[in-house]
N, C-alpha and C positions, 0 to 999 in steps of 0.2 A: 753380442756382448762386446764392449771395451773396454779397452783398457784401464779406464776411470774407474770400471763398476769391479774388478777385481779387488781382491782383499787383498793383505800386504804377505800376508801365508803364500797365495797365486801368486803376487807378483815375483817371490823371490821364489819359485818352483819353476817361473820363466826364466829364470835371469840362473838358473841349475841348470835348465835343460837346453838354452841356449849355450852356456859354459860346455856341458860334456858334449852337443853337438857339433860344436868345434873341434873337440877332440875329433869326434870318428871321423868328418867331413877331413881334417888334415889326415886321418891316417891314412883314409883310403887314397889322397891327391900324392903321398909319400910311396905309395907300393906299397902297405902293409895291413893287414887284416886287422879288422872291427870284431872283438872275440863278442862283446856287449857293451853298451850303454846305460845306464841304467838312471834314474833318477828315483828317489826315495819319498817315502812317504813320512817316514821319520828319520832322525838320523842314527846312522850305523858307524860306528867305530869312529864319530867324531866326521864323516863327511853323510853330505844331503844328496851326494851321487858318484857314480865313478864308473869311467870305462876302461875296458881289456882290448889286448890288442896283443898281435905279433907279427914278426916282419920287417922291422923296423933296423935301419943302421942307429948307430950312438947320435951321429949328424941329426937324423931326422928326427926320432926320440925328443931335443930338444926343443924344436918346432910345434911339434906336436903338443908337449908339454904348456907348453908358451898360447898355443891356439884358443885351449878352453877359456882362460883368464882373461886372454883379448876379445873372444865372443860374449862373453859374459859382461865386459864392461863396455863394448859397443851397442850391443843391445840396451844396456840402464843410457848409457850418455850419450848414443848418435855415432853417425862416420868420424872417423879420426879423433876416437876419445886420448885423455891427454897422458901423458906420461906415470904423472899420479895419480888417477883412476887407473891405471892397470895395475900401479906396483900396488894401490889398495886392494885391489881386488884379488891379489898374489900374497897379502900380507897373511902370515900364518896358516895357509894351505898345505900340503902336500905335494901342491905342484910348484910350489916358491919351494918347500924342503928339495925336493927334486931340483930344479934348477941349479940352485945354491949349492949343493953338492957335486956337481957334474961340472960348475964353476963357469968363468965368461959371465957376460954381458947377457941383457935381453937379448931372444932372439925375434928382432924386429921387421928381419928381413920375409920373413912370413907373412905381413899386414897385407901386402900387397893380392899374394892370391886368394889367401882368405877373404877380403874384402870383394874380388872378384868373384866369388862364390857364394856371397852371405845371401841369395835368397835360399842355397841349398841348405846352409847351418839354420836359417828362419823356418824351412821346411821342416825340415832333420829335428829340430826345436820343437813344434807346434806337435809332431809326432810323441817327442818324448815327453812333451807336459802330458799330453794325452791318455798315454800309454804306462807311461813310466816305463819301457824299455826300448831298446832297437838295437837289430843287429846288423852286422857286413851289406847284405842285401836291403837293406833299408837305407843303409848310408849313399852306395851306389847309385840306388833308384834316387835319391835328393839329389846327386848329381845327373842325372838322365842318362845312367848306364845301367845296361843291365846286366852283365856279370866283370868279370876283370880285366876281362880283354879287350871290351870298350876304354878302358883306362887311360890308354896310349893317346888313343884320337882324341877324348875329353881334354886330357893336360894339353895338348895342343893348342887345341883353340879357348885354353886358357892363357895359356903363353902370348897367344896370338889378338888376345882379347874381344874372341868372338865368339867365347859359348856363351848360352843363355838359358836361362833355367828351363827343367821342362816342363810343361804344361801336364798339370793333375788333375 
C-alpha cells in the first residue's frame, strides 16, 4: 500500500500517530516514562489521541510537549518543515494550551535530536497507526533499547551522531 491509495481519514491517523510518537520517542530520550500512547478511532474529549507519561522535570515537559506537533508536521511537509506549519499544527491544541501557559518561546532546540531519531518516531508511528496504542517498552524498543538502562549509551551516540536505527 501508498501513500497515494490512503483515504484522507488514514492519512490524518498518520499524521496523529506520528504526532503522539513524538511524544513518547522524546519522553523516553528525557528520562521519563511512556504511561501510554494512544491514537483514537474517534474523537474523545475533543482530541484524536494523547499520551501519558511521568518523570519528567518542568525543563523537559516543554520539549516533550513541543515534539508531538513537530513530528506531526514533519511527517505532512518533509525535514525542516517551516515555522508556520508547526505553529499550524499547535493552533488550538492542548499542546499549544500547554505551552502558552508554562510561557517562552518554541521549544526549538529539540529539532535537532528528534530529527536524529525520526526513523524511531516513523517506527513508533507505523505501530500506533496500527495498533492504535504503545507503551514504555515499545517506545524503547523504536529506539533499539531494551529496558532503561540502555538509555544512557543510546543518548550518547545520539549526541555523538552515531546511533542508528535498529533493525526489525
Amino acid at each position: 500500500m501508498k501513500l497515494n491509495d490512503l483515504t484522507p481519514a488514514e492519512r490524518e491517523r498518520i499524521a496523529t500517530a506520528m504526532h503522539e510518537a513524538g511524544h513518547a520517542v522524546a519522553i523516553v530520550l528525557a528520562g521519563g516514562r511512556v504511561g501510554l500512547a494512544e491514537v483514537y478511532d474517534t474523537e474523545r474529549d475533543g482530541r484524536v489521541g494523547y499520551t501519558t507519561h511521568t518523570g519528567l522535570s518542568a525543563e523537559d515537559e516543554r520539549g516533550v510537549i513541543y515534539a508531538g506537533p513537530y513530528a506531526e508536521t514533519r511527517w505532512k511537509f518533509g525535514r525542516n518543515p517551516a515555522i508556520t506549519e508547526i505553529r499550524a499544527a499547535l493552533a488550538g491544541t492542548c499542546d499549544h494550551a500547554e505551552l502558552i501557559t508554562d510561557g517562552g518561546g518554541l521549544p526549538r532546540e529539540v529539532e535537532p535530536a528528534l530529527d536524529a531519531v525520526w526513523p524511531a518516531i516513523k517506527a513508533l508511528g507505523a505501530d500506533l497507526f496500527r495498533d492504535g496504542r504503545a507503551g514504555h517498552d515499545a517506545a524503547l524498543a523504536a529506539l533499539g533499547a531494551q529496558s532503561d538502562a540502555d538509555m544512557p549509551r543510546i543518548r550518547s551516540l545520539i549526541e555523538a551522531r552515531l546511533w542508528a536505527a535498529p533493525s526489525i
